[in-house]
N, C-alpha and C positions, 0 to 999 in steps of 0.2 A: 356379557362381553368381559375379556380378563384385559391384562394392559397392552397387549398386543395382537390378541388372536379372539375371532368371535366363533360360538359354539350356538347351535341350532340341534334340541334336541326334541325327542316326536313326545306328542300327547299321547302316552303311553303310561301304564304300572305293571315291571317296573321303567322308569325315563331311561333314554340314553342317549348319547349325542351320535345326532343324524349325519351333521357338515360342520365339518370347522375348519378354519383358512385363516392363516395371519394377513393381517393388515398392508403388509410390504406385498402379498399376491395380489393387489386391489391395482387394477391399469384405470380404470373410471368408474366416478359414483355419481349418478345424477338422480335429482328428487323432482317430483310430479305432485299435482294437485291428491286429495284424499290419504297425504299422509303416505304418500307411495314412495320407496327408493331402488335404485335399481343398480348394483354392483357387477359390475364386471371383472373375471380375474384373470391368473393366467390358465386357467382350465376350464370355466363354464362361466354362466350367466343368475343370478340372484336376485329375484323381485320382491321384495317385503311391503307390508301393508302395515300401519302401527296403527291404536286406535289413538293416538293424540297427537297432536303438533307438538308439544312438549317431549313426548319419548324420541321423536323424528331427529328435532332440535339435538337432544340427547346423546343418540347413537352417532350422530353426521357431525359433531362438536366431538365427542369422543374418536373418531377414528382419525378427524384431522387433526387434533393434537397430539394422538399418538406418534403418526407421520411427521408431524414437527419437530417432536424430541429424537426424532432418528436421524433425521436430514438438517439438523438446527435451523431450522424454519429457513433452508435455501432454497425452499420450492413452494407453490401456492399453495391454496387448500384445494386437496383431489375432488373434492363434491364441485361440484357444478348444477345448475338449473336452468331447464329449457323454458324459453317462455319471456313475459315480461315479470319483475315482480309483482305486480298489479294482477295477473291472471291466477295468482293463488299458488306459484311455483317460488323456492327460495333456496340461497347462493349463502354457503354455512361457512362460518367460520369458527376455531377454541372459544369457548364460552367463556364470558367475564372468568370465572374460578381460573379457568384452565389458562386463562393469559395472564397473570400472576405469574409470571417468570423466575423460577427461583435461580441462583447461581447456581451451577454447572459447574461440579468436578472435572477438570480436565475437559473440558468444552462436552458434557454429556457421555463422554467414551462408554461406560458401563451400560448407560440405556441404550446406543446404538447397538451396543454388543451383546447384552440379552435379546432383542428382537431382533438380531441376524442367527442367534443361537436357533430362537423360535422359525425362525424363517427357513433354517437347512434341516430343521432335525434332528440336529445334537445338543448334547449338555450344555447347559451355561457354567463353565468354571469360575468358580467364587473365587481365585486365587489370582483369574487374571484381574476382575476385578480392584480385588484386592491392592492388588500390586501396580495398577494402575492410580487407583482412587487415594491411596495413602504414600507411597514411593514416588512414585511420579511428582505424584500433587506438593508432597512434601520439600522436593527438592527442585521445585519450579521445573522442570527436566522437559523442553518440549524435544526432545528425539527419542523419538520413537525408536528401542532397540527389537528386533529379532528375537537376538541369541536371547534374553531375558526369556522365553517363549520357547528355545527351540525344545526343552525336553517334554512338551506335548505330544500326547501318542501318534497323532497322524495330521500330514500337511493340512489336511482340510480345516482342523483346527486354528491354526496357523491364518489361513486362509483367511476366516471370518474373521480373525483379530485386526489383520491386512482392512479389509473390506468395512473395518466397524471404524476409519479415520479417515475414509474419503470425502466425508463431507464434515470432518473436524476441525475446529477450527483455532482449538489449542496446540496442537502437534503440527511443529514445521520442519520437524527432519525426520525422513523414514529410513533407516541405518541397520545394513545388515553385511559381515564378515565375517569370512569362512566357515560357512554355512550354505551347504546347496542349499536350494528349496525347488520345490517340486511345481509342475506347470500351473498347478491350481493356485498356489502364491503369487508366482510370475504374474497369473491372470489377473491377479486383486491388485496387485502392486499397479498394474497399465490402467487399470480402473480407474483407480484413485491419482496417476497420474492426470487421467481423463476429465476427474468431474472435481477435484480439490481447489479451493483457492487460496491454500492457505500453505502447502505445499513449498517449504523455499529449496531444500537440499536431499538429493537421494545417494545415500551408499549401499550400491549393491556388491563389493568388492569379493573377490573369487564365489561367487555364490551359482556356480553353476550356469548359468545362465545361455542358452540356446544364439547361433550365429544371429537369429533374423529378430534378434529383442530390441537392438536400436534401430531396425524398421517400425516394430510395432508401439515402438516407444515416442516414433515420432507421426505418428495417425495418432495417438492418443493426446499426443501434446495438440494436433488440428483441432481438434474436437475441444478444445478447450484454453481458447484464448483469450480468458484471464487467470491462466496459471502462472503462478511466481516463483516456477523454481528458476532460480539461478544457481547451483551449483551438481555439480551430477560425476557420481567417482563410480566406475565401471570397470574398475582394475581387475586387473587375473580373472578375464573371461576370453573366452575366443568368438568375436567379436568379426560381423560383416564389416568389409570396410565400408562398400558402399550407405550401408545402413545409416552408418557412424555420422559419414557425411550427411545425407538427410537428416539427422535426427541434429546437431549440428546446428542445420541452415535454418532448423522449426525453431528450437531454443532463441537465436538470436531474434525472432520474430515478436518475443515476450517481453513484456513491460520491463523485465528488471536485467536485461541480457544475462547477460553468461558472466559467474564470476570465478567460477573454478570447474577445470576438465580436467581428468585424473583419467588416465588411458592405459596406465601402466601394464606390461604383457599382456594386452589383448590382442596379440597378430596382427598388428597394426604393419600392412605392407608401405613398399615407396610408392604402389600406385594409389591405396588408402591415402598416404599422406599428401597426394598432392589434391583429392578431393576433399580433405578437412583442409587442409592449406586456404585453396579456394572461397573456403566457405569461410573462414577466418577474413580473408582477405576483403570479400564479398559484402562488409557492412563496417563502418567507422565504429558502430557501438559495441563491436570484440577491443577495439584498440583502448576507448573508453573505461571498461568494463571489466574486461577478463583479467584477475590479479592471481590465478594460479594453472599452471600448468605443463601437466606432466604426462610425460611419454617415453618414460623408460622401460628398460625389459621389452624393445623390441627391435634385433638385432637386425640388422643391414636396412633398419627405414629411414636412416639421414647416408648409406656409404655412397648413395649416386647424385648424378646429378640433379635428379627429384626435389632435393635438400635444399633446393636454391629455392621453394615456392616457399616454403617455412620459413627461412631465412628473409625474405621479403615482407612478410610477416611483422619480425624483428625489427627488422629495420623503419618500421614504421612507428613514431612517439606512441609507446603505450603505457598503462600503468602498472605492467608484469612485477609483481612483487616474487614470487617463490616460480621457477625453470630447474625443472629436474628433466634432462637428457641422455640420461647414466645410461651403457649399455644399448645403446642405436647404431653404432657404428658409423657416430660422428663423426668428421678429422675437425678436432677442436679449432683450428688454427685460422680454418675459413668462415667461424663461427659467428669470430671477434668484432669485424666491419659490420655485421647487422648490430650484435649488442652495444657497441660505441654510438649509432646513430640510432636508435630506439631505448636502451635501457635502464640507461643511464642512472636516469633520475629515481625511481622507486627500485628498483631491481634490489631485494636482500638475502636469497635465497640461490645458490648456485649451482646448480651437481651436473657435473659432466665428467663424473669418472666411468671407466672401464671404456674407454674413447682412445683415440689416436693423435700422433700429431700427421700430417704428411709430409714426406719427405720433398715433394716435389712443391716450387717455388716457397718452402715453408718462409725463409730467412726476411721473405717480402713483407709477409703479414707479423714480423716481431714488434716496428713501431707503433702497427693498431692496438697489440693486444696490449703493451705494455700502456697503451694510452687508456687504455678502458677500467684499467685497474688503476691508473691516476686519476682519474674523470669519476668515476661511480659514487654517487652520494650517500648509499643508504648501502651496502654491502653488508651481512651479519655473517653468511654463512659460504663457503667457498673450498668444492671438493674436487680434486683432478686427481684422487686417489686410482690406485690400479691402473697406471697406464704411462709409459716412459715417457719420464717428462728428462727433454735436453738440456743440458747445462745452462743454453744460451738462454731455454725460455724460462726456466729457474729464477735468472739471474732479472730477465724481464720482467718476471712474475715483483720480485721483491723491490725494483729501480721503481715498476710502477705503485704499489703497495706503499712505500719509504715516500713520494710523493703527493701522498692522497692525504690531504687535511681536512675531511669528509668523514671518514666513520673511524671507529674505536673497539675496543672487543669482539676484532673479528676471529671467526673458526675458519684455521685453516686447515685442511686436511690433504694432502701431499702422500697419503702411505700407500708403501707397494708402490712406487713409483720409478724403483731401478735407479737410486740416487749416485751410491757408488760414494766414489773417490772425489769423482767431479761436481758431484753435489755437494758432498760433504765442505768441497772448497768455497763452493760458491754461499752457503748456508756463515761456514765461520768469516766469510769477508762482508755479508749483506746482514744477514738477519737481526744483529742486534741495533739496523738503524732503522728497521720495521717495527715500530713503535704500535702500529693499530693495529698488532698480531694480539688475540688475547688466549686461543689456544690454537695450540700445535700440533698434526700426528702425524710425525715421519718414525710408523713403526715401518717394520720390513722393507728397508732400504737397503740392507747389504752395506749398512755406514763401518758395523765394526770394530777395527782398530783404526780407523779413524772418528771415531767417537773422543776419543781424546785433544781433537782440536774442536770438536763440536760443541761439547760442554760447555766452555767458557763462554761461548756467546752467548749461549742460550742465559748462563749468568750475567753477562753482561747486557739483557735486554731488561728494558724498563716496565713492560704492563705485560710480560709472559706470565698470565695463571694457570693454562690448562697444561702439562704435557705428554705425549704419548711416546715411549718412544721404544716398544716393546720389539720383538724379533731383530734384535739391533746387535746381538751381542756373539755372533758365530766365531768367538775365539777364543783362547784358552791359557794357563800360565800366567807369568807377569803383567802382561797385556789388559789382560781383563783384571787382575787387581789393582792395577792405577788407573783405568775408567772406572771403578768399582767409587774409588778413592775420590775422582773428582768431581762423582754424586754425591757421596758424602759433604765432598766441601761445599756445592753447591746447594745442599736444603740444609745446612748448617750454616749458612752466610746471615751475616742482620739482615740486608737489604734485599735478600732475594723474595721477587713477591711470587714465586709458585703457589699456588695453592693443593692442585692438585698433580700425581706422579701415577701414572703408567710404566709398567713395565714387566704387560703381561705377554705369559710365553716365550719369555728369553731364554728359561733352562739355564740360569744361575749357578743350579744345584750350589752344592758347601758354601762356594766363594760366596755366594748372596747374601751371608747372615753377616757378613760386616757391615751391609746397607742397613739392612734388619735392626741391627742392633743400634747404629747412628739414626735413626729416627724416633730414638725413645727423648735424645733431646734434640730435634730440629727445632726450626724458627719460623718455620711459615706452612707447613703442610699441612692439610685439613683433611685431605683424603689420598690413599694409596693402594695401587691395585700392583698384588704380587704374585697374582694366577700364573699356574703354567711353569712355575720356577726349580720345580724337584725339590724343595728345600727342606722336605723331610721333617723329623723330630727335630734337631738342630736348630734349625729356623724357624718350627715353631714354640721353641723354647728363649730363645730370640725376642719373637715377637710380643712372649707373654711380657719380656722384663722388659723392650718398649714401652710397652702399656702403661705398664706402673707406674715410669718414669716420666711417661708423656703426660703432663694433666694441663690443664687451664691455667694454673696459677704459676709454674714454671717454665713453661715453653710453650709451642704451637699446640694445640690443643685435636687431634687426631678427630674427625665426626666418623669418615666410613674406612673401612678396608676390608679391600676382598682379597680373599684367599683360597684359593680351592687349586687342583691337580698339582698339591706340591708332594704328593705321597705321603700325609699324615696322615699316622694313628691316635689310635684311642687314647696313649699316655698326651701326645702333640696339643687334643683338645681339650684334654684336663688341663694341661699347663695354662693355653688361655683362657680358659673357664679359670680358674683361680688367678690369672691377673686382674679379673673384671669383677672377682666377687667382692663381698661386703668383707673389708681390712682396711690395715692400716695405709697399705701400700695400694688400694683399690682404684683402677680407673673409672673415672665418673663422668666422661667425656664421649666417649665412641661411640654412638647411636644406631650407625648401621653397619652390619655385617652381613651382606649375602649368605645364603645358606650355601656351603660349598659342597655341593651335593656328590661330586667325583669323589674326595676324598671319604664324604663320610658314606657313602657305599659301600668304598670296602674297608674302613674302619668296621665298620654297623654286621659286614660279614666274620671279620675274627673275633670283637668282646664287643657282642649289640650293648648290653646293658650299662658299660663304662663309656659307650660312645653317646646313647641316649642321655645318661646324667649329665654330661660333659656339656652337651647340647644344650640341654634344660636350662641348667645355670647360665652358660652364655646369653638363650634367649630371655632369662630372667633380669640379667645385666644391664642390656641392651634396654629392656622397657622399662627397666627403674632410669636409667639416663636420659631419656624423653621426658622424662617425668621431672617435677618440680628441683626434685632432690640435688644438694649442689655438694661439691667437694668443698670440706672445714678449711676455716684458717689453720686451725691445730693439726689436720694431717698432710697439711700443705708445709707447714712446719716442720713437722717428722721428717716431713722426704725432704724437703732442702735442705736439713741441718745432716741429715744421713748426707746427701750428695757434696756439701762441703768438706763433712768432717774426712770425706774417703778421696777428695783431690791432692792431684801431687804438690800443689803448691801451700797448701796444709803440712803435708810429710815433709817438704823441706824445709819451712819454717820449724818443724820440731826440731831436725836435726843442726840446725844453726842453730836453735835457741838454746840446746843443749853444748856443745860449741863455744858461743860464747860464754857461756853461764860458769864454764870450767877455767875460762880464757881469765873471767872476772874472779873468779875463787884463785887464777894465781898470782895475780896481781891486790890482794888482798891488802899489801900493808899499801898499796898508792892509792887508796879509794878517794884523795882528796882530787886525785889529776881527773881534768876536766874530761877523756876519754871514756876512762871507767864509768862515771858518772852518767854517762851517756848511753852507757850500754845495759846499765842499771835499768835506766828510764826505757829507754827500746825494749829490754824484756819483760819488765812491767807492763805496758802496751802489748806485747805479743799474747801473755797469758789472761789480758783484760779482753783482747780480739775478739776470746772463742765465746762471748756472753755477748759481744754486739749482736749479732744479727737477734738471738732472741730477744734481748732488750727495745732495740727497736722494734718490731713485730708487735713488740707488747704494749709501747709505746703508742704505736699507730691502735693499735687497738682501742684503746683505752680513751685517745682523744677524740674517737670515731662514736663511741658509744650514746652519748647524747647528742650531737655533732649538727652541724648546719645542714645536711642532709635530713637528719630523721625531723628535727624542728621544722625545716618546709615540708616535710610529707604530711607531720600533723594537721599544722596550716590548712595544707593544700585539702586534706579529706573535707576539712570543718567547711571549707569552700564549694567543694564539689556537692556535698550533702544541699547545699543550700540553693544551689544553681540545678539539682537532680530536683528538691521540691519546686521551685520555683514553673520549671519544666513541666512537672506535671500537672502543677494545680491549671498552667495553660492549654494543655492538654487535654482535660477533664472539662473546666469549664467549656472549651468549643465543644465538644462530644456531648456535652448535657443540652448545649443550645440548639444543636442539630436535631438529638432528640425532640426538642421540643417545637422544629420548626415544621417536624415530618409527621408527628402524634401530639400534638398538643392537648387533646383529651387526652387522653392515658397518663402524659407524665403529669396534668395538675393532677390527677387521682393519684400518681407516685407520691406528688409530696407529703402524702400522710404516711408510707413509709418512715421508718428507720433504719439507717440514717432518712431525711427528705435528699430529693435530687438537690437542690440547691446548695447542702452544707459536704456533699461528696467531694470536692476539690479540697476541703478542710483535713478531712479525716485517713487524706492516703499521703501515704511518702515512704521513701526507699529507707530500709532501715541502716542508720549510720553505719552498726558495723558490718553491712557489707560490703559500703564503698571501702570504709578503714579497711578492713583487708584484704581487699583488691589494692592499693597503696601497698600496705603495711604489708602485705603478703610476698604479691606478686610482684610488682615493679619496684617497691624496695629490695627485692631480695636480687632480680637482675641488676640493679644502680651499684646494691652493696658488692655483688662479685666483681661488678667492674671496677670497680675502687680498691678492691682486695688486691687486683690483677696490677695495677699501676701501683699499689703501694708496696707490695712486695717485688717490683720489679724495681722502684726505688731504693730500698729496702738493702737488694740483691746489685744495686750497683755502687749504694756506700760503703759495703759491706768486703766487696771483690777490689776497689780503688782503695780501702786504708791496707787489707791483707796486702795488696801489692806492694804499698808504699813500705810496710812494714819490712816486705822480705828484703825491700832493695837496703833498708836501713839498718836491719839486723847483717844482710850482706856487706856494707861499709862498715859499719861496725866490727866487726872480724876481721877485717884486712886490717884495719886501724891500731887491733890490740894486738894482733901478730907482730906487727912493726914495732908495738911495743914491747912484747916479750921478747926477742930476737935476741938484743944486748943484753939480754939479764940472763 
């Protein structure tokens, strides 16, 4: 007998095997008096005679615990015995050895799936193994992926992999996307729908899949009513309605109802939806239960009157957390009366773009909708993108929005929505009193040259972090250089909290790099997306000297920007490959960069090789910025005292100081009048000015170096060290007692070891300096730049307030000595 399959070979020389049949062929095995057994499979009939009760024992112990590691003991032992025990017939079970149950890799996967290997025929792949028993296992991972699997030579493979977690009882999600699979998959898949009880979530999404699979999905679910799936995503398939429904009515019939349906473009008609309606309707435990669902991408199955059975649905208290109805051919507007009296409460998830409003009675339903957007507690995400939205309900949208003291950081998405003139008015009169707006996307509104009154609000709102506002700019001339201007002034303001800026696909071209260039010092932008802009070499030369200027320790600190279809070449990507290498002027901030694959196509087609360097280094840049490595005080130093010394308020101080200086040289013999004297002392201070800022810097430095920070981190490690042994020796002692409650023989033989068990909680502990620098390393070094960033931004304001005072002092001073030279 091998570990799955038994061989029967004849009294012969030389031997060969006569019959052999895995263990899974076996339908019944029953044993008789004289040491008899008698197997039945799916092909013939097997009577064995052994000469001992012990071999009998043996072989009837061994095949049922083979059958156990395949099925994790969810089925009885297949031997059976006719008779009483008393007439010399007996009823077998895994023998003591073989019930020593060891832990299970992923609830057994690899032995169910060599003895399916053995069972069809084919190879057992050591990779899937593999990749199961170390990937999986390693990353707790119970979903079961597919595509992991799809580049196996033929479905059948595939198949058995399907068919080796139907009675697993590790894997609770079986997840597969875009990826046909073939009927033989399909089959495994209903199987294990059929016989799993472990089973919670199935994605079968565009996978091919046959009209009549949520018929057969729901006979498979009959057959097994302790199945726990609750969730089932059956997207981009063309899909029975009727199916759908039954399969549906079966789901809610299980322990854990239904918590997510995912329908999305499966030909879901209006006469489909009033049979899943129904079946929604049809049991309190959907209303209870179901917290996702989606039915978008199927056009005209909300446009009739059908819409009303869904919508009753709705309107019943449920706990719908995420309703995506994008693309049904909703009219939003009749929508609103169900979600006000059902959704209230959990509802955070919204999509009802590529929808309608109607024209006919719309004006009736404005106080519902505008009440549903005041009323909603939990709201995060909210899209009426692609689809004309009216002034009126615009205006609705934000009166109810502005009065909801309910949620915070919500995504608004508004784009493509045909805003116009009239939006644009209603956006600068409302928007900045919608406070729990936290991103924005009104790209492709035809806003324009009225972008110009747009802006301001958007500055004038108090938690806008996200915005999009790309396709916006179809003008040209002066126009578009004063919205250009009042972007500028907007991610240049102290107070503005943007975080992040869209404004891809505008087609900018030239005029863009004055944005470009004003973001090397803004104040609050973390990420910027300038795709789509034409902005050529220009812009990307631009962008390099942003970089430079932009770091952490002088302004907003830049993490991603994407840039791709601005028509740069290979000179474009050397420029920002050398703002981001190892220099003086090096950015050490930016971490992610999409790769701009348009641009560098046809880069990659005129000079490959200056475009690949160009590459290299950026992607070299970009991983050393992830990485520990932080930008110096000293070339944070470089660059601010560079960016000083080249301000205009620098250049007019020299030329006053020279100025008065000449003023003071002709007034030579009055040096005692208290003016001159004053002007003495003012240009003293002027040329002591340009040593402040480093002096400070150096200052701060210098009182930092032993400083109350690095003394409590000392501290703090000698503490940790002592609280990390403490930890352990508890740790260790309960693990030695356990030992010794479960082997008590073995561990007193241990204690003549060395170390004995008893003195091991003595002899182990974490070595200090690894906590010291985990301290000393890592969280000093993040503590110390944030202190770098507040002192030099200190620094940079006593520095900017005396230069000022000075200019205005060296400027009175000059008028002063004018009035005095005049009469001489």
């Amino acid at each position: 007998m091998a570990t799955w399959r038994l061989y029967l070979f004849t009294v012969k020389v030389p031997t060969k095997v006569e019959v052999t049949f895995n263990f899974l062929e076996i339908r019944a095995m029953n044993t008789y008096s004289e040491h008899q057994v008698v197997i039945d499979t799916d092909k013939t009939t097997y009577s064995f005679r052994l000469q001992t009760q012990d071999q009998l024992d043996h072989m009837v112990g061994h095949i049922n615990y083979a059958l156990s590691r395949v099925f994790n003991n969810s089925i009885p032992p297949i031997c059976r015995a006719e008779g009483d025990l008393a007439d010399g017939n007996h009823k077998f079970s895994p023998n003591s050895e073989s019930s020593l149950e060891p832990h299970k890799t992923c609830g057994g996967f690899s032995e169910t799936y060599a003895a399916l290997c053995d069972y069809n025929g084919i190879g057992c792949k050591e990779e899937v193994q593999w990749d199961v028993d170390t990937i999986y296992h390693s990353q707790d991972n119970r979903e079961f992926n597919l595509l992991d699997f799809s580049h196996l030579d033929s479905s059948r493979d595939l198949a058995v992999i399907v068919a080796s977690i139907a009675y697993n009882t590790w894997f609770t999600k079986l997840y597969c996307k875009d990826m046909r699979i073939g009927s033989e998959v399909v089959d495994q898949v209903l199987h294990t729908v059929s016989k799993s009880n472990s089973l919670e979530e199935l994605t079968l999404e565009n996978a091919g899949l046959k009209s009549d699979f949520p018929q057969k999905m729901a006979s498979a679910l009959s057959e097994n009513p302790a199945s726990v799936i609750h969730s089932l995503n059956l997207a981009h398939n063309a899909l029975d309605n009727q199916g759908v429904s039954n399969l549906i009515q079966q789901v809610c019939r299980l322990n854990k109802g239904l918590r997510l349906l995912n329908l999305s473009k499966t030909s879901l008609s209006s006469k489909g939806l009033v049979s899943l309606s129904q079946a929604l309707c049809s049991s309190d435990d959907y209303s209870n239960s179901l917290l996702h669902l989606d039915l978008s991408k199927n056009p005209g199955v909300l446009s009739g009157d059908d819409a009303t059975n869904l919508y009753l649905f709705l309107a019943q208290p449920n706990c719908l957390v995420h309703l995506d109805l994008s693309g049904t051919d909703c009219t939003v507007d009749s929508l609103f009366g169900a979600l006000l009296r059902g959704c209230c409460a959990d509802l955070s998830y919204l999509n009802l773009s590529r929808n309608s409003f109607s024209h006919r009675k719309a004006r009736d339903s404005l106080p519902t909708f505008r009440q549903f957007f005041s009323s909603a507690f939990s709201l995060s995400h909210v899209s009426l993108a692609s689809m004309k939205v009216p002034p009126d309900w615009l205006r609705a949208l934000f009166l109810g929005l502005s009065n909801n003291p309910h949620i915070t950081d919500l995504h608004l998405d508004i784009s493509s929505c045909e805003l116009r003139s009239a939006g644009a008015g209603v956006i600068q009169e409302l928007f900045p009193r919608v406070s729990c707006v936290g991103t924005l996307d009104v790209s492709d509104n035809g806003l324009d040259a009225d972008l110009l009154a747009v802006i301001p609000a958007f500055s004038r709102h108090p938690s806008l972090k996200h915005l999009m506002l790309g396709k916006n700019f179809n003008i040209k001339g002066r126009a578009l250089d004063e919205i250009l201007q009042k972007l500028v002034h907007l991610v240049q303001e102290e107070d503005c909290a943007l975080q992040s800026l869209s404004l891809a696909d505008s087609r900018l071209r030239q005029r863009g790099s004055v944005l470009v260039n004003a973001l090397g010092s803004n104040t609050c932008l973390r990420k910027v997306d300038l795709s789509g802009n034409l902005l050529e070499d220009p812009g990307a030369k631009m962008l390099s000297k942003a970089l430079q200027i932009n770091t952490t320790l002088v302004s907003a600190p830049f993490r991603s920007v994407t840039w791709d279809r601005n028509n740069t070449t290979p000179t474009g990507f050397q420029d920002v490959a050398r703002a981001l290498e190892q220099s003086p002027t090096s950015n050490f901030t930016l971490q992610y960069m999409p790769l701009p694959l348009s641009d560098v196509t046809q880069a990659y087609r005129s000079a490959p090789e200056k475009t690949e360097q160009a590459l290299t280094k950026i992607q070299r840049a970009l991983l050393r910025n992830n990485q520990t490595q932080r930008f110096s005080q000293k070339q944070a130093l470089r660059l601010h005292q560079g960016l000083v010394t080249s301000t205009a308020e620098l250049q007019v101080m020299e030329r006053l100081c020279v100025r008065l200086q000449q003023q003071v040289c002709t007034l030579k013999g009055c040096e005692e009048e208290e003016e001159v004297q004053t002007a003495r002392q003012i240009l003293k201070e002027a040329r002591d000015s340009r040593a402040l800022y480093p002096s400070l810097c150096e200052l701060a430095h210098v009182l930092s170096v032993d400083g109350p920070v690095k003394q409590r981190l000392d501290t703090l490690a000698g503490e940790l060290a002592k609280a990390a042994d403490k930890e352990l020796q508890v740790v260790v002692d309960s693990m030695v007692s356990l030992c010794r409650e479960l082997c008590p023989m073995s561990c007193s033989a241990a204690e003549r070891l060395n170390p004995p068990f008893s003195s091991i909680s003595e002899q182990v502990s974490i070595p200090r300096a690894s906590i010291r620098n985990a301290l000393m390393e890592r969280a000093a070094e993040d503590i110390n730049r944030a202190l770098e960033e507040v002192k030099l931004s200190v620094v940079s304001y006593l520095t900017n307030s005396i230069v000022d005072q000075i200019l205005q002092e060296l400027y009175t001073s000059h008028k002063t000595l004018v009035l005095v030279i005049t009469p001489l």
